[in-house]
C-alpha positions as CSV (number, residue, x, y, z in Angstrom):
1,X,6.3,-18.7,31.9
2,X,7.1,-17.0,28.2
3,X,10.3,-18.2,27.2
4,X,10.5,-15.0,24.7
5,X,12.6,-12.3,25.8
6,X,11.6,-8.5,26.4
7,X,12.8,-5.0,25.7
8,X,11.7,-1.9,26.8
9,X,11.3,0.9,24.9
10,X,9.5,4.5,24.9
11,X,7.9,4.0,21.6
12,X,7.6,0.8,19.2
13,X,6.9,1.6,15.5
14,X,5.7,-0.9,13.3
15,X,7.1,-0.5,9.5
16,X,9.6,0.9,8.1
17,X,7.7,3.0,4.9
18,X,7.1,6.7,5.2
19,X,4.8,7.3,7.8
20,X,7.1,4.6,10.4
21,X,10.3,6.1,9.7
22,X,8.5,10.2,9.4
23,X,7.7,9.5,13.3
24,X,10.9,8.1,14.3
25,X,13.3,11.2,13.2
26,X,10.3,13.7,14.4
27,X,10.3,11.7,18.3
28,X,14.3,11.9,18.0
29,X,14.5,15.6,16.6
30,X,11.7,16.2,19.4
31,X,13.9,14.5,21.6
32,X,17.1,17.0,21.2
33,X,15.0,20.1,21.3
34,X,14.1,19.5,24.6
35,X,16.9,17.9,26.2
36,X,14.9,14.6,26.8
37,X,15.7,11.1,25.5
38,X,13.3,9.0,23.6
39,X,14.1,5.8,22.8
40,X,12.8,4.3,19.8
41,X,12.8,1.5,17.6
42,X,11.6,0.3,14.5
43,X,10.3,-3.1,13.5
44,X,10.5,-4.0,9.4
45,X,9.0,-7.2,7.9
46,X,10.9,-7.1,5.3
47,X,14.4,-8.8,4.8
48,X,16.0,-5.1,4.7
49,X,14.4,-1.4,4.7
50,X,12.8,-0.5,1.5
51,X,12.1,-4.4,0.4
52,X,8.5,-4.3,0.6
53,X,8.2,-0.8,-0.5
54,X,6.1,-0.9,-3.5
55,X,5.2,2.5,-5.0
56,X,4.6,4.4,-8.5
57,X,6.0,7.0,-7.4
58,X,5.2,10.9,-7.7
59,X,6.3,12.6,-4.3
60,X,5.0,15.6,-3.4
61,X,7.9,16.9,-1.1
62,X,6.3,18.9,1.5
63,X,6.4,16.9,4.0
64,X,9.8,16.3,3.1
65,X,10.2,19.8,3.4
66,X,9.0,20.1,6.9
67,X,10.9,17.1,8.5
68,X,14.3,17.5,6.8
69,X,14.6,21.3,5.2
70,X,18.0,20.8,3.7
71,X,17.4,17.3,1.6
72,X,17.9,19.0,-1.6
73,X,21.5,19.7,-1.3
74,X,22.5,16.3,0.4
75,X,24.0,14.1,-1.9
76,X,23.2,11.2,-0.8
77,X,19.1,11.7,-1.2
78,X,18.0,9.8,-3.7
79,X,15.1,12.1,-4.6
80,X,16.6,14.3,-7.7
81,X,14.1,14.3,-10.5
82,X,11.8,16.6,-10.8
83,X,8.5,16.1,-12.4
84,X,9.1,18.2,-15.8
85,X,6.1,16.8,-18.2
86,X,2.7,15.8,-17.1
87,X,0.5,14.4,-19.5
88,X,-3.0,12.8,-18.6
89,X,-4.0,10.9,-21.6
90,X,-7.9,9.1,-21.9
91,X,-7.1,5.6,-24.2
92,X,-9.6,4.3,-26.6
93,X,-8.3,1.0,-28.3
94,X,-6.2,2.5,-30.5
95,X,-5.7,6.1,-29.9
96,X,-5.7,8.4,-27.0
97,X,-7.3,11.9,-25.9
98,X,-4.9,14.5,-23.7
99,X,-6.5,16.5,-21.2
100,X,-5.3,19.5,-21.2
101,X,-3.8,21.1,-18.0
102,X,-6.3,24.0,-18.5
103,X,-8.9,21.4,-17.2
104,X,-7.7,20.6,-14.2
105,X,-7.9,22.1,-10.8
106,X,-3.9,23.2,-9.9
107,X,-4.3,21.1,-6.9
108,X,-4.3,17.9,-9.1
109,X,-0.9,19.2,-11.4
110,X,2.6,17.8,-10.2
111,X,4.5,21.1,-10.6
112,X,7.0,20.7,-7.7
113,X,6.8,17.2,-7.2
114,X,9.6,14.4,-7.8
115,X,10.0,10.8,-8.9
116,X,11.6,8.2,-8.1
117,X,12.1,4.8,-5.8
118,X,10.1,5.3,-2.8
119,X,12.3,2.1,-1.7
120,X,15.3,4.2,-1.9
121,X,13.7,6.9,-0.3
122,X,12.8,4.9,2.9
123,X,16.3,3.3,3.0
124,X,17.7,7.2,2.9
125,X,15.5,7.9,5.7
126,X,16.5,5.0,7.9
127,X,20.2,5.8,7.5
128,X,19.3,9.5,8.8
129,X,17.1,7.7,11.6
130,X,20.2,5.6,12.7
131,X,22.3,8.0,12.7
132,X,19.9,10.1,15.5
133,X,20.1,6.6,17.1
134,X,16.8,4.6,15.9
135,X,16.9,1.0,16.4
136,X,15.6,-0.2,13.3
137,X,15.4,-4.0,13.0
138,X,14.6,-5.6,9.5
139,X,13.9,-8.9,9.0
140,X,11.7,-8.9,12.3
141,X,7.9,-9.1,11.5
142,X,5.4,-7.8,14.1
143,X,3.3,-11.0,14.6
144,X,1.4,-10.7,17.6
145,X,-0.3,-7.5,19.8
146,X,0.6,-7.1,23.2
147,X,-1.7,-5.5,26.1
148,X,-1.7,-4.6,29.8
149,X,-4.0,-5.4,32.7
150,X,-6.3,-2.5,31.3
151,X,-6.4,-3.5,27.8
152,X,-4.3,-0.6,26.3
153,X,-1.4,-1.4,23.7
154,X,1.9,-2.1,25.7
155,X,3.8,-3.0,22.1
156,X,4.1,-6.1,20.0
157,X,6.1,-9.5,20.1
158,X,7.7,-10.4,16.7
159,X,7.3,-14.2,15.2
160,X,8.7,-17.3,16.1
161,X,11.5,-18.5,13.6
162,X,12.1,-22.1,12.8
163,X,8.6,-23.6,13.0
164,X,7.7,-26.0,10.4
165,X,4.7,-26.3,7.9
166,X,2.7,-28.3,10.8
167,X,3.7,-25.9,14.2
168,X,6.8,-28.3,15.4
169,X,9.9,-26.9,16.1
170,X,12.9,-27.2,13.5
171,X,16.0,-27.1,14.8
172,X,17.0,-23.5,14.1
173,X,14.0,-22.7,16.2
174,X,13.8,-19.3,18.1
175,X,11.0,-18.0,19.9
176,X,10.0,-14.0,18.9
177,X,10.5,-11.0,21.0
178,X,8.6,-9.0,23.1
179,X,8.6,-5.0,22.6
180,X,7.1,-3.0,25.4
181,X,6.5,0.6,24.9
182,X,4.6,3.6,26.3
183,X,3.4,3.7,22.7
184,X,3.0,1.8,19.7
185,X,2.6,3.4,16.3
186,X,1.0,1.4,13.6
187,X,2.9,1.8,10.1
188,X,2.0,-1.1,8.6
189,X,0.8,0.0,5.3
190,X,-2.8,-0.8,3.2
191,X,-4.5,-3.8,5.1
192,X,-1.6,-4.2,7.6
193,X,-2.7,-7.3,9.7
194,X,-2.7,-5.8,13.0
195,X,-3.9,-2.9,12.1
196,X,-7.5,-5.2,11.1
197,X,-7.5,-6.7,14.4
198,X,-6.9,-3.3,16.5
199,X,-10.2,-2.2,14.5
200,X,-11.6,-4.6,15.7
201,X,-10.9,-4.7,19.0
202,X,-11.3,-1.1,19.7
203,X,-14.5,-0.5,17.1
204,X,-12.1,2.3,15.0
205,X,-15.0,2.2,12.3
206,X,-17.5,2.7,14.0
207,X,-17.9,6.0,13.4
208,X,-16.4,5.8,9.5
209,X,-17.1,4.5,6.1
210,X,-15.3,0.9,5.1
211,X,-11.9,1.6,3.7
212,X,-11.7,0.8,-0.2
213,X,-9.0,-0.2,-2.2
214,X,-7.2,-0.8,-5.8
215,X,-4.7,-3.2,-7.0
216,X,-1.7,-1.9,-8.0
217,X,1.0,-3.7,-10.6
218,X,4.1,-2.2,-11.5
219,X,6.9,-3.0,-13.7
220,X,10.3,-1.4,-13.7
221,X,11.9,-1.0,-17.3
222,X,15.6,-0.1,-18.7
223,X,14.3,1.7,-21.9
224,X,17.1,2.9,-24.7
225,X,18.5,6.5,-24.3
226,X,16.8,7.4,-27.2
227,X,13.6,7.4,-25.6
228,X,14.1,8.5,-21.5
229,X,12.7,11.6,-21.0
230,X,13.6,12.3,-17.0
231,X,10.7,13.7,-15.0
232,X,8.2,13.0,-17.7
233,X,4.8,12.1,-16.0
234,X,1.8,9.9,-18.0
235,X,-1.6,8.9,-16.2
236,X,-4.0,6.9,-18.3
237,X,-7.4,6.1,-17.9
238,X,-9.6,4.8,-20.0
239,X,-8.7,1.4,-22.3
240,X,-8.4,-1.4,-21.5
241,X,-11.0,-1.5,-18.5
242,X,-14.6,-1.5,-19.8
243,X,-16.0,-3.2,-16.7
244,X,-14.2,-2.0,-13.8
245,X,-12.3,1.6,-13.2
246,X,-8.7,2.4,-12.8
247,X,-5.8,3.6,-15.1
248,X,-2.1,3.8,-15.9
249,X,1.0,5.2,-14.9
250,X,4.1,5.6,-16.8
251,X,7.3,7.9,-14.7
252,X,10.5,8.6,-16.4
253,X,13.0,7.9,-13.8
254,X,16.6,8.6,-13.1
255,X,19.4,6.2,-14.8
256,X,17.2,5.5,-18.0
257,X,14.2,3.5,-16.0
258,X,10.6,3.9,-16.3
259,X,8.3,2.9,-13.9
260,X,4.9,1.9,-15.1
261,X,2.2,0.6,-13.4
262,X,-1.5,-0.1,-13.7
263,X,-4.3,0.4,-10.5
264,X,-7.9,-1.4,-10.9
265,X,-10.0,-0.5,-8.1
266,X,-11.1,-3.6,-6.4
267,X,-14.7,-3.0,-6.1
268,X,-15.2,-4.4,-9.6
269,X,-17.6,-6.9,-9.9
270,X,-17.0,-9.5,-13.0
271,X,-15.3,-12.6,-11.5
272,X,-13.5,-12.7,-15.0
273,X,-11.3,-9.9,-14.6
274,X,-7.4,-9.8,-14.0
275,X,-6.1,-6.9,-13.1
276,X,-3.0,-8.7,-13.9
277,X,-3.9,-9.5,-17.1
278,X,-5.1,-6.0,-17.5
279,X,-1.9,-4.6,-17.0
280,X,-0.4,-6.6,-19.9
281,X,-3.1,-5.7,-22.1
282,X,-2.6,-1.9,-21.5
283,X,1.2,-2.1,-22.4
284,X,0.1,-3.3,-25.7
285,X,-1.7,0.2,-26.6
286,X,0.3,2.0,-29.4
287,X,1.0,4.9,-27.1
288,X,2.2,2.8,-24.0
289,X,4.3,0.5,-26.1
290,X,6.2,3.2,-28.2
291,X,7.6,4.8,-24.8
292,X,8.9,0.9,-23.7
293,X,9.5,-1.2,-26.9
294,X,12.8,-2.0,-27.2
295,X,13.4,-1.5,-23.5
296,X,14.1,-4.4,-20.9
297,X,11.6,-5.7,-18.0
298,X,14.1,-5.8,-15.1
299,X,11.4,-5.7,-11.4
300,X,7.9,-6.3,-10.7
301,X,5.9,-6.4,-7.7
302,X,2.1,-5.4,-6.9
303,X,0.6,-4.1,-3.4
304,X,-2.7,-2.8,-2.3
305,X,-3.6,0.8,-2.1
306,X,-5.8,2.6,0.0
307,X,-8.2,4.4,-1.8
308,X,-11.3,5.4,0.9
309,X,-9.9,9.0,2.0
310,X,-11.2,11.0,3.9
311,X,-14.8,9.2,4.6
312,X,-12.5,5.8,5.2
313,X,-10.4,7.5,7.8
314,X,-10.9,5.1,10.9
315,X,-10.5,6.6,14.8
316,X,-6.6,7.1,14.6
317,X,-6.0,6.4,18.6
318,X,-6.7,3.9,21.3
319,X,-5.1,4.0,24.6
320,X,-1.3,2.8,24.0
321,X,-1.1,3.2,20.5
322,X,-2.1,5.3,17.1
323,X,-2.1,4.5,13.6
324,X,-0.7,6.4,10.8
325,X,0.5,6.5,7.1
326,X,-1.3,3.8,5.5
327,X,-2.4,1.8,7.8
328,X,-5.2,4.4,8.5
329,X,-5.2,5.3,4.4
330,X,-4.6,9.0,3.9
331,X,-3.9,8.7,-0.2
332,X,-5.3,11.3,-2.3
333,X,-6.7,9.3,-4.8
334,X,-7.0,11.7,-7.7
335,X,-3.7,12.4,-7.2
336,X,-2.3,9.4,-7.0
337,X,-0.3,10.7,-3.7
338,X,-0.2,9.5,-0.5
339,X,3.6,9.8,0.8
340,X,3.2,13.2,1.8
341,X,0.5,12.5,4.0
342,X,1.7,9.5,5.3
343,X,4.9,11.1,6.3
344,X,2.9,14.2,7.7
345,X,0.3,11.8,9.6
346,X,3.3,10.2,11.7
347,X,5.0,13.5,12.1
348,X,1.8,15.1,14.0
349,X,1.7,11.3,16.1
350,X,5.6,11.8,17.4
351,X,5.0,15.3,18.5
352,X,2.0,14.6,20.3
353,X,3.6,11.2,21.8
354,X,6.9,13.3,22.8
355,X,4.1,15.6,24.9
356,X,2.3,12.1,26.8
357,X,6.2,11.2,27.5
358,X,7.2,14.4,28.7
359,X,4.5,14.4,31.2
360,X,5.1,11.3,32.1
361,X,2.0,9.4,30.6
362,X,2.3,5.8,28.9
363,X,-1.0,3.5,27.4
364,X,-3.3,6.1,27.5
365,X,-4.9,8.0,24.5
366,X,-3.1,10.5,22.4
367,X,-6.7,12.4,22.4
368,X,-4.7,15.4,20.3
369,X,-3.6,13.7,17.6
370,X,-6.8,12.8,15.1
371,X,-8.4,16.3,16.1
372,X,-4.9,18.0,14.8
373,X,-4.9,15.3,11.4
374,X,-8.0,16.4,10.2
375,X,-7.3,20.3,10.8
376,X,-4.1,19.7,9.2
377,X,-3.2,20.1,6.0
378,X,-4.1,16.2,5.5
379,X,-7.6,16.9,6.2
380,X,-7.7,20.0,4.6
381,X,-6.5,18.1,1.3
382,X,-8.6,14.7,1.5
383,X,-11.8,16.7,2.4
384,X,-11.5,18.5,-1.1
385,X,-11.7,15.6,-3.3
386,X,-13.8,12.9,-1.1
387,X,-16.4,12.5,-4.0
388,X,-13.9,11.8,-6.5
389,X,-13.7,8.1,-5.8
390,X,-17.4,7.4,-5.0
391,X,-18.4,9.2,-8.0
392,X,-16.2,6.9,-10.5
393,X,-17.6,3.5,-8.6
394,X,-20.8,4.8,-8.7
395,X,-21.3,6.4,-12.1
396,X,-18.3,4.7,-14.0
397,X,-14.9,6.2,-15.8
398,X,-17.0,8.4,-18.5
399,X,-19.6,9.8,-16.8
400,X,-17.9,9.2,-12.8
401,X,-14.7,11.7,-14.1
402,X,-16.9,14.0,-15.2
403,X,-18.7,14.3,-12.0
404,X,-15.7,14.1,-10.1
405,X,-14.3,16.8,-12.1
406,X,-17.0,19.2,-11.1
407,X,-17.2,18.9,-7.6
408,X,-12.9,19.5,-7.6
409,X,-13.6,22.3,-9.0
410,X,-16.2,23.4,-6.6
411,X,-13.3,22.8,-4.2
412,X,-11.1,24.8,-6.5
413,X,-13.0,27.6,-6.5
414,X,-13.8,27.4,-2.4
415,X,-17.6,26.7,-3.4
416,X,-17.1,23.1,-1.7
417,X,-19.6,19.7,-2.0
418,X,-22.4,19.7,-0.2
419,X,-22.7,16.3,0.6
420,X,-20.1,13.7,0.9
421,X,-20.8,10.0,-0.8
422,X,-20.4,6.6,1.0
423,X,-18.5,3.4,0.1
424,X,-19.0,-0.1,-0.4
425,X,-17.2,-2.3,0.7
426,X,-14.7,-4.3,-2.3
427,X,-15.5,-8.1,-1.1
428,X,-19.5,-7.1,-1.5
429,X,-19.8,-6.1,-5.1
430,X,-18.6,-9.9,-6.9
431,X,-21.4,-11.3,-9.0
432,X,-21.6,-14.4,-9.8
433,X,-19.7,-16.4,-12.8
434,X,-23.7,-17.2,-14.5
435,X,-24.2,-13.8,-15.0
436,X,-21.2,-12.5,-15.7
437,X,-19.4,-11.8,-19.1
438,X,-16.2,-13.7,-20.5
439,X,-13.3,-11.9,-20.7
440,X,-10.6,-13.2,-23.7
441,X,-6.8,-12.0,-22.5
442,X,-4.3,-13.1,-25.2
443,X,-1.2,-14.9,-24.5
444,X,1.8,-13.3,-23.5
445,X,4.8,-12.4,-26.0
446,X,7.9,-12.8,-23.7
447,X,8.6,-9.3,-24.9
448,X,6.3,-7.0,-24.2
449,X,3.8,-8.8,-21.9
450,X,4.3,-11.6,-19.4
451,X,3.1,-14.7,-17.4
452,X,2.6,-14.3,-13.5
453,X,5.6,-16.8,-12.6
454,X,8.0,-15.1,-14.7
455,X,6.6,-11.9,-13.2
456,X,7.0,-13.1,-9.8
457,X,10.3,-14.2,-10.3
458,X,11.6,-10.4,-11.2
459,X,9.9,-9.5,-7.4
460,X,12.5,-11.9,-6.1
461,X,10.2,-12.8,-3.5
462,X,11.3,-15.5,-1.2
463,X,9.4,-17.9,1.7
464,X,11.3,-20.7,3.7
465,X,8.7,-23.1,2.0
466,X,8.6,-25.5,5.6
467,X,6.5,-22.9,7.5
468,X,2.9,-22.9,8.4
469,X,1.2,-21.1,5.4
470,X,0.7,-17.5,6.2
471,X,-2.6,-17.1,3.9
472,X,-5.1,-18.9,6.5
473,X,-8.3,-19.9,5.6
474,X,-11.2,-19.5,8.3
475,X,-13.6,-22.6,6.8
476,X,-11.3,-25.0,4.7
477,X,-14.5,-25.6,2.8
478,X,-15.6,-22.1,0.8
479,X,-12.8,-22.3,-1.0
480,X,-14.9,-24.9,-3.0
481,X,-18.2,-24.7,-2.1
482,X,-18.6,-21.2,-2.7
483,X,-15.8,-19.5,-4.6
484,X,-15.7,-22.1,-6.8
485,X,-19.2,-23.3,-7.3
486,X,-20.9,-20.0,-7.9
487,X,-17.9,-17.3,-8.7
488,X,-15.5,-19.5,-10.8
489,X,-12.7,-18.8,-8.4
490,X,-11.9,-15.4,-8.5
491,X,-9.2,-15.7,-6.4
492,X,-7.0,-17.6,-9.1
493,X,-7.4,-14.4,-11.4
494,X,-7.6,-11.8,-8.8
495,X,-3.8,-12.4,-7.0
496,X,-1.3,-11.2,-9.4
497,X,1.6,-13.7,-8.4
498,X,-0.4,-16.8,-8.8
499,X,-0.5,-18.1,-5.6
500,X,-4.5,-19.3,-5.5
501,X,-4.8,-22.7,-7.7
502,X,-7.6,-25.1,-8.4
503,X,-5.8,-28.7,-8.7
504,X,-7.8,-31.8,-9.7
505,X,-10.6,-30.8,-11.6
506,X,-9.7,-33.6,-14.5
507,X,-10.2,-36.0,-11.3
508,X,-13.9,-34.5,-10.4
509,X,-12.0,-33.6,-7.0
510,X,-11.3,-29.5,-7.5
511,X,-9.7,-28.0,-5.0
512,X,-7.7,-24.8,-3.8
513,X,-4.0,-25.1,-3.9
514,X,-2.3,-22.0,-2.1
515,X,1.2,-21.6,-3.3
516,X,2.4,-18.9,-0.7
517,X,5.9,-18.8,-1.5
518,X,4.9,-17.3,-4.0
519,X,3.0,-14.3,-2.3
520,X,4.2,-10.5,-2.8
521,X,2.2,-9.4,0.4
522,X,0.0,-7.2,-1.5
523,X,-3.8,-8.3,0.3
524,X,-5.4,-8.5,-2.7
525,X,-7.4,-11.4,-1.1
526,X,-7.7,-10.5,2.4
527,X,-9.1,-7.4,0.8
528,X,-11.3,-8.9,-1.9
529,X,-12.5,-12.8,-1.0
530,X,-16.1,-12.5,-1.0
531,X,-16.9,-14.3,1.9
532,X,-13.8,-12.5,4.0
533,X,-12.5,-15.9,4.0
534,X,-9.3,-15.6,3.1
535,X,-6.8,-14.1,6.4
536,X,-3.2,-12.8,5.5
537,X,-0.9,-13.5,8.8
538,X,2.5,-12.5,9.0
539,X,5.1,-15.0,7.6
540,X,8.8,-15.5,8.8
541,X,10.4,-12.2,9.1
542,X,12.3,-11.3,6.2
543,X,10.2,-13.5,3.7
544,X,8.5,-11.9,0.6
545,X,9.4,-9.9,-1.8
546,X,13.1,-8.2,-2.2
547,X,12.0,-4.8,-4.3
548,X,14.9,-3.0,-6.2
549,X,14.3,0.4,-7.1
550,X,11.0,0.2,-6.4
């Protein structure tokens, strides 16, 4: 007999970002307009709402719009700069090249859009989704899936607390929960870890392309008054990365912060490359530096982003559940968006849930909802610019952009692709260390660029260290026998909070050291280990990063 204990709900959501907290307020407004009660609560990994949130961010509000008309003129919404420059500059070495505005389809400009803390954001939108009565519990990670006699989703059971590095029992020992719902809505974000093992068990690519992904890093920055500009918007492409593709971001923020950031799509191939180290090298650019020097470093953190669209999109529902926001990867990639959808995506999920409980239904499939994502607006939005992405990884920054630029264009003018390119997926494109090309980083300043460990200091991530490691390893021997012995260890470079290590090579006994309190739950390397070696579990709820103003 389980000794956990249960509690019954109408509909479990798992995550509190966006999409999680989007679906909530739409079951409860749902909910009131028809007289009915919903009950609804929401599961957060993080030690409070918003402390994994990890985002540039530019926020288009029209989602916004639609679930909460009047957030403009509440006081309390964090969301109050508007975008009022946007500059896209291409960066040589030393200088830079501005694309004019003229260039580019209006779809891709930020007119309208705000910035800001998407962690603030999502802790405004939990307050609103208590006050309509949401459970929300943080610090309680969704560990383990949860299914009836049929097979369909009946909810989730959070982790144990209190088990030690080898499984025994510590004193403050307590054994997780059990959630059972009608429905279950997956808002776990890029690579969420029950989101990979519903695709597997229900087959949700078989009809899709592999999801692909980038690497985001992004610092938070006090800069002198002298130099804020609120709402003023830079994307960089460009220098430093002459192997792999990505860019920069730089967002002028409210209370004289600037949030910059750098992506590297992880499909690269050069076992040499850091997109940490990358990052530091771009602040050093004359251009990037004069808009921070003489500013302060005060947060950091990094977290995988989607970056398949619309040819990545999975099948959305399975009986007794749905995924939506990033855990099903709706960003626009070109424009660097994907809260709007997200939000959207779990929006269209509530209403068609509230419709299963109204007539009574529970595990079965929400059949409506993918059908009405794809005609929506999300669809509509994604299917204009799914070339953009393939067309980089396939024909690189110069020539890729230029491409890409043309067939958004042909969107822009209603002409429309033709065709629509395939991915591949990250892990496959690593080549090994014999044939790859050094890459030289210079050491850090302690001013303007950094170490990891100081880096990972500012995420003020945190692990109880005496529990089982949460970044398992299927065959204890790859680590060395093949990551190290033909790739060089890519995983040491690759994780941008140093938690991979090769000990004992002075001995003539290397092997891999995982240091997992220090992990920022990006999935970097459940994303990008070649041999899909590498599993991210769920650690203690409440572990990880603690993201200010992120």
């Amino acid at each position: 007999m389980s000794e956990r204990e249960s509690m019954e709900y109408d509909v479990v959501v798992v995550g509190a970002g966006p999409a999680g907290l989007a679906a909530a307020i739409r079951l409860k407004q749902l909910a009131a307009e028809s007289g009915r009660e919903i009950s609804v609560v929401v599961l957060e990994k993080g030690s409070e709402v918003g402390a994994h949130i990890l985002s540039g961010a530019v926020i288009d509000p029209k989602a916004l719009d639609e679930l909460i008309p009047d957030w403009r003129t509440r006081d309390d919404c964090p969301l109050k700069v508007e975008v009022s420059e946007n500059h896209h500059w291409i960066l040589t070495d030393t200088g830079k090249l501005e694309i004019p505005h003229l260039f580019t389809p209006s779809f891709m400009h930020n007119k309208g859009t705000y910035t800001g803390s998407l962690g603030n954001l999502t802790r405004w939108l939990a307050g609103i989704a208590e006050e309509m009565e949401v459970e929300i519990f943080p610090g309680f990670a969704a560990a383990e899936l949860l299914f009836d006699e049929a097979g369909a989703v009946r909810g989730v059971a959070t982790g144990d607390m209190g088990v030690g590095r080898g499984g025994e029992h510590r004193p403050d020992y307590q054994p997780g929960m059990e959630l059972h719902a009608k429905y279950t809505l997956f808002a776990e974000g890029a690579r969420g870890h029950l989101t990979k093992e519903l695709t597997h068990l229900f087959d949700l690519r078989k009809d899709s392309g592999p999801q692909v992904y980038g690497i985001g890093i992004k610092e938070l920055w006090d800069i002198p008054a002298d130099k804020h500009v609120p709402g003023k918007v830079i994307h960089t492409q460009g220098w430093p990365l002459d192997e792999a593709w990505g860019g920069g971001f730089l967002y002028h923020q409210d209370n004289g912060q600037v949030a910059l950031g750098f992506v590297v799509a992880l499909d690269y191939d050069n076992p040499y490359l850091s997109p940490f180290e990358e990052m530091q090298r771009w602040k050093t650019h004359p251009d990037i530096r004069a808009e921070i020097e003489g500013g302060t470093r005060v947060s950091y953190g990094a977290r995988a982003i989607n970056e398949g669209g619309w040819q990545a999109i999975p099948q959305l529902a399975f009986p007794g559940g749905a995924l939506v926001g990033c855990s099903a990867g709706f960003v626009n990639v070109p424009r660097i968006k994907g809260t709007h959808t997200a939000m959207k995506s779990g929006m269209i999920a509530a209403a068609h849930v509230a419709d299963a409980l109204a007539a009574d239904r529970a595990h079965d499939v929400l059949e409506g909802y993918e059908p009405e994502v794809r005609a929506s607006w999300i669809g509509k939005e994604l299917k204009k610019v799914r070339n953009a992405q393939p067309f980089v990884a396939r024909f690189g920054g110069k020539l890729g952009t230029l491409l890409a630029g043309i067939d958004m264009w042909l969107n822009q003018w209603k002409i429309g692709s033709p065709f629509t390119l395939k991915h591949h997926a990250d892990h496959k494109q690593m080549q090994p260390l014999s044939a790859a090309r050094p890459i030289a980083y210079p050491k850090p300043d302690g001013v303007l660029t950094f170490d990891r460990l100081s880096s990972v200091y500012l995420s003020n991530t945190n692990h109880e260290e005496d529990q089982p490691i949460h970044l398992t390893l299927k065959d204890d021997s790859i680590p060395i026998a093949v990551n190290y012995a033909i790739y060089g260890s890519p995983e040491t470079r690759y994780c941008p909070a140093g938690v991979y290590e090769i000990v004992g090579e002075e001995e003539g006994d290397p092997r891999l050291q995982i240091n997992a309190q220090n992990c920022v739950h990006c999935k970097t390397c459940d994303i990008k280990d070649m041999t899909q070696n590498i599993n991210w579990v769920v650690p203690e709820g409440g572990g990880g990063p603690n993201y200010p103003n992120m």
